[in-house]
C-alpha positions in Angstrom: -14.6 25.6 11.1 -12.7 23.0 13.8 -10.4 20.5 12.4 -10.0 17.1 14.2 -7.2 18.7 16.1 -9.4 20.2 18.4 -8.8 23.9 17.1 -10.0 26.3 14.7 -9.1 26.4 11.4 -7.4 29.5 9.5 -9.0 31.8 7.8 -8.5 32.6 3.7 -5.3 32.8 2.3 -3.1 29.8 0.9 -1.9 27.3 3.5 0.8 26.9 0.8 2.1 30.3 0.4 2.3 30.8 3.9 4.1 27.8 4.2 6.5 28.8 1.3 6.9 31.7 2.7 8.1 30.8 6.0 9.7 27.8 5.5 11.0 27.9 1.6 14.4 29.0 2.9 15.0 26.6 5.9 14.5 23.2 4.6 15.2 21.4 8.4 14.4 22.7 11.8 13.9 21.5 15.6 10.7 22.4 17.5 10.2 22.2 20.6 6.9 20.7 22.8 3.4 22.7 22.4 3.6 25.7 23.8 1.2 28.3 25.4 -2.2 28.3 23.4 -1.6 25.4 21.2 -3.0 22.5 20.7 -2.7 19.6 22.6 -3.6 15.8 22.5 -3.6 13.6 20.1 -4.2 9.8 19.1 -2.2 6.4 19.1 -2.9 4.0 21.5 0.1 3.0 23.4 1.1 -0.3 22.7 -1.8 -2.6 21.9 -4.5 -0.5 20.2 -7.9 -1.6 21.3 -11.3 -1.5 19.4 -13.6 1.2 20.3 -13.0 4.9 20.9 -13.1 4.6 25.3 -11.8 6.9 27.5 -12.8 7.2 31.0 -16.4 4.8 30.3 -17.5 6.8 27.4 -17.6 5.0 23.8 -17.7 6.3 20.3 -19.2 4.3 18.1 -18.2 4.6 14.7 -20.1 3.4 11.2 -19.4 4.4 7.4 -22.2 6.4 7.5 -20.8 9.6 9.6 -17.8 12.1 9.5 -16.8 12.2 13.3 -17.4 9.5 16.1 -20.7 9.5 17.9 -20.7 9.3 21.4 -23.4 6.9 22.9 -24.1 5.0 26.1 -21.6 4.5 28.7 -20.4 1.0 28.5 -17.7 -0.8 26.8 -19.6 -2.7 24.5 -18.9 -6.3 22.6 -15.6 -5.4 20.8 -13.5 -3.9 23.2 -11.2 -5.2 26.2 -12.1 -3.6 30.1 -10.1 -0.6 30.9 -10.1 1.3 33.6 -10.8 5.2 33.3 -6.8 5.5 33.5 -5.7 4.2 30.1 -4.6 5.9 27.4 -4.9 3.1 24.5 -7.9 4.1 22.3 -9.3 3.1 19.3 -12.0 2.3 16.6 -13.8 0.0 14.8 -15.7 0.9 11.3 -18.9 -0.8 10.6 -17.2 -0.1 6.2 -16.1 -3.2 4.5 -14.5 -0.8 1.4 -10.7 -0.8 1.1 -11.2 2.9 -0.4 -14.0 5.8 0.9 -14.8 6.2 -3.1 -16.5 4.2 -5.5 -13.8 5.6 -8.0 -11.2 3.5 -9.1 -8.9 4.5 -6.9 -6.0 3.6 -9.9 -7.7 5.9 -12.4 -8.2 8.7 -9.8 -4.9 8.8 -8.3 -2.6 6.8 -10.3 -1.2 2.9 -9.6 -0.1 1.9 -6.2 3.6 3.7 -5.9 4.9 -0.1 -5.0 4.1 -2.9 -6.6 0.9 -5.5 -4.8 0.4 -2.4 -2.6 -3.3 -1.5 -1.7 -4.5 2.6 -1.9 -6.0 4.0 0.6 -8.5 6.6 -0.3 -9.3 9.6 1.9 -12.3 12.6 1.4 -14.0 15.2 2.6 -12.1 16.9 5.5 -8.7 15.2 3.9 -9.7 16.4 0.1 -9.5 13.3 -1.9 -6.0 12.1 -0.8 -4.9 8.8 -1.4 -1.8 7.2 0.7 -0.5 3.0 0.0 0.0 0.3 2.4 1.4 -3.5 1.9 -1.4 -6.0 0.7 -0.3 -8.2 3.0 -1.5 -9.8 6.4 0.6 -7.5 8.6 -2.0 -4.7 7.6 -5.5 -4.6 8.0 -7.7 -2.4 5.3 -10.7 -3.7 5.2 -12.3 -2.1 8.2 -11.3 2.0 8.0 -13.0 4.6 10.5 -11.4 6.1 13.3 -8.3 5.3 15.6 -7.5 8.4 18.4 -6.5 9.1 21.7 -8.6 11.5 24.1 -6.5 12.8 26.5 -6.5 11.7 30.4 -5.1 15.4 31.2 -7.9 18.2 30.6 -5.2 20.9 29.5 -4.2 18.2 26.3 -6.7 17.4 23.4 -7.8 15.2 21.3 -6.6 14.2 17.7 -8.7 11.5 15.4 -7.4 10.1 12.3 -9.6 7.9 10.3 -9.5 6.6 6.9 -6.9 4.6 8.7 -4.7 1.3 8.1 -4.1 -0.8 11.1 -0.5 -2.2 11.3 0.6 -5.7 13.1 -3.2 -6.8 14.4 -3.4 -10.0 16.8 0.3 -10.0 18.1 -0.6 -9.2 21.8 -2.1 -12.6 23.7 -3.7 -10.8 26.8 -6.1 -8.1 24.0 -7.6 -9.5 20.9 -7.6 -6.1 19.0 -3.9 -4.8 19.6 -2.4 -2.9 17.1 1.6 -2.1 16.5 0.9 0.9 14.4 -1.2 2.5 11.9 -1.7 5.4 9.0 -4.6 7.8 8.6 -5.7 11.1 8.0 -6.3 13.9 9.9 -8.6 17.1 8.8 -6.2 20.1 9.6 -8.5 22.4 8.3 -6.9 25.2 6.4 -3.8 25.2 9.3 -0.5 26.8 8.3 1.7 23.5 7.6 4.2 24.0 9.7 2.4 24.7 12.7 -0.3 21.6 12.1 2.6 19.6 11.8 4.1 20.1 14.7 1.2 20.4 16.1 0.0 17.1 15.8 3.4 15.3 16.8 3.4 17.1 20.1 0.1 16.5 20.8 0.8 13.0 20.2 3.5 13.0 22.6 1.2 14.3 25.3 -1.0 11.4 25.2 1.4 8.8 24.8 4.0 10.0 27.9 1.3 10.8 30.2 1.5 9.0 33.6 -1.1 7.3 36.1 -1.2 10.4 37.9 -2.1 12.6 34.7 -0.2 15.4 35.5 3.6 14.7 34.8 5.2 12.8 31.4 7.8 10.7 30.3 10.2 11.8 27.9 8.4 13.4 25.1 11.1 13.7 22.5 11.4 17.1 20.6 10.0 17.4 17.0 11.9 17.6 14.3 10.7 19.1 11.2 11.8 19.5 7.4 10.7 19.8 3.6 10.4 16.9 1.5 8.5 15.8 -1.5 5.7 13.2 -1.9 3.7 11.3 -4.3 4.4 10.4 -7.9 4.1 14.5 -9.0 6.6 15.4 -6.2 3.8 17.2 -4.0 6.0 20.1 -1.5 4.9 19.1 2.1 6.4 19.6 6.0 7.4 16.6 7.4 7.7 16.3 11.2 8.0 13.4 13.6 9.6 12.5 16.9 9.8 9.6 19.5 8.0 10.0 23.0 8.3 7.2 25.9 5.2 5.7 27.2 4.7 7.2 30.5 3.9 3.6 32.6 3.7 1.4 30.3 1.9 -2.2 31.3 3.8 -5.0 30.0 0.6 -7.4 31.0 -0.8 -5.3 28.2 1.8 -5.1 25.6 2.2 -1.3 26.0 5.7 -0.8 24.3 8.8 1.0 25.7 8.0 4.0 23.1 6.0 5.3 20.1 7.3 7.1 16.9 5.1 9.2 15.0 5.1 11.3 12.4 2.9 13.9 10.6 3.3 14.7 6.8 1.6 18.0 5.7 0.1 19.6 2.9 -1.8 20.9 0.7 -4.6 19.0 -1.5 -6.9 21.1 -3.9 -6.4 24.0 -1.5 -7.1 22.6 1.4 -4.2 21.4 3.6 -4.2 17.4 4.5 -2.2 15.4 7.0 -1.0 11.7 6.9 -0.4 10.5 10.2 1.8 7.5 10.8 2.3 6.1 14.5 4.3 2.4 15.4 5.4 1.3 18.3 9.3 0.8 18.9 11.9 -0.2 22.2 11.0 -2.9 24.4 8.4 -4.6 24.1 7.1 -4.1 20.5 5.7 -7.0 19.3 5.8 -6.4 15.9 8.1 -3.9 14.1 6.9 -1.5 11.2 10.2 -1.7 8.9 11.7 1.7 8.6 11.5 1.3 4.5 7.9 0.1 4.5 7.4 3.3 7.4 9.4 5.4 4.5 7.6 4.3 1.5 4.1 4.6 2.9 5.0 8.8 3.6 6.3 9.1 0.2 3.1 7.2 -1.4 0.5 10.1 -0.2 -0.3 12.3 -2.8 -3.6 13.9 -4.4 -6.2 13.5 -7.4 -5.2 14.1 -10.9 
């Protein structure tokens, strides 16, 4: 089986175990970037997010129907902004309308919203029926999940897709008519080891937001730090890790901010593992700022059915 992070998923045994048993006894550690044989790339867009999965001319389209993004014909298409094959900033548009992937009442599936006038988000299939919350409010945009990710402009670095994703601070960029200042989504680890998809993720991540015009060399990618903590209402065990890279040339013309923190929350959901990704931009020129609270509260709000 490949997960979304561009590897191969592990074979039997329990992602949790495995985890407990490496990790139980050292609740907070430092790791470093991706090394040799791991997985590279991942998602964000860089400072304004635009609609449609591009990277160097090719588009995925994505609808409601479908599990991973289609690739069709090479052109922009009506909803996105011109980019040239250099730019990192990648995202996507869903053709769904639902606020949840489920018919089920998402209340009487996974419990109440964790904060009052919040909104659940409901993931399945690769994420297992996880649920995560976000403000009902105008700073966040539900209505239209699918798939937001970065493919990678250097060949040794791979892509990441979340989807079932929330779309943070929409409209505040006046030169692209999509941009985004953050968002939260799901991405299919497979059966990974915790730990490792973790850290896997946030490093990838790094990659594709520090990589320069020339796509060979980086900005700073910031080194992953990674601990235990407890989520959802039943106190669910998960590795948490998360880091800030710099945004290797960023274009003020097109709101790219000075850097991006991200973070990856992992664990396990009916026996198969499940990540919630979160990604905002921060520095200089953010045009919109994801409170650290509200960043806080939406990590702790993930959790699984009852």
């Amino acid at each position: 089986m490949t997960d979304h992070m561009g590897g191969n998923a592990q074979g039997p045994g329990d992602p949790q175990s495995r985890y407990y048993d490496r990790y139980l006894h050292d609740e907070s550690r430092n790791g470093g970037g991706p090394g040799k044989g791991s997985n590279k790339g991942l998602i964000i867009g860089i400072g304004a997010l635009i609609a449609a999965l591009i990277i160097a001319g090719t588009v995925y389209a994505v609808t409601s129907g479908g599990d991973e993004p289609q690739q069709a014909q090479t052109t922009t298409g009506p909803t996105t902004t011109a980019q040239s094959s250099t730019e990192r900033t990648t995202t996507s548009e869903s053709s769904s309308t639902s606020s949840s992937s489920s018919t089920t009442d998402p209340a009487a599936a996974y419990g109440p919203a964790t904060q009052p006038g919040w909104k659940t988000i409901v993931g399945k299939e690769g994420t297992d029926d996880a649920a995560f919350d976000v403000p009902s409010t105008g700073d966040w945009n539900s209505a239209k999940l699918g798939y937001v990710g970065w493919t990678p402009d250097n060949p040794d670095d791979k892509s990441v897709i979340a989807r079932y994703v929330a779309r943070f601070g929409e409209g505040n960029c006046p030169t692209l008519s999509n941009d985004q200042q953050g968002f939260v989504g799901f991405i299919d680890i497979g059966s990974r080891d915790l730990v490792d998809a973790a850290e896997a993720v946030v490093n990838n991540a790094a990659n594709n937001i520090a990589i320069k015009k020339d796509k060979k060399t980086y900005a700073a990618r910031g080194t992953a730090s990674t601990k235990q903590i407890t989520v959802g209402p039943g106190k669910i065990t998960a590795v948490q890790s998360e880091l800030t890279a710099t945004v290797g040339d960023p274009d003020s013309k097109k709101c790219d901010p000075e850097k991006v923190d991200v973070r990856a929350v992992a664990f396990t959901s009916n026996g198969h593992s499940a990540l919630l990704f979160l990604a905002r931009n921060a520095g200089k020129n953010t045009k919109k700022a994801l409170p650290n609270d509200i960043w806080d509260k939406i990590t702790q709000s993930v959790r699984i059915k009852k």
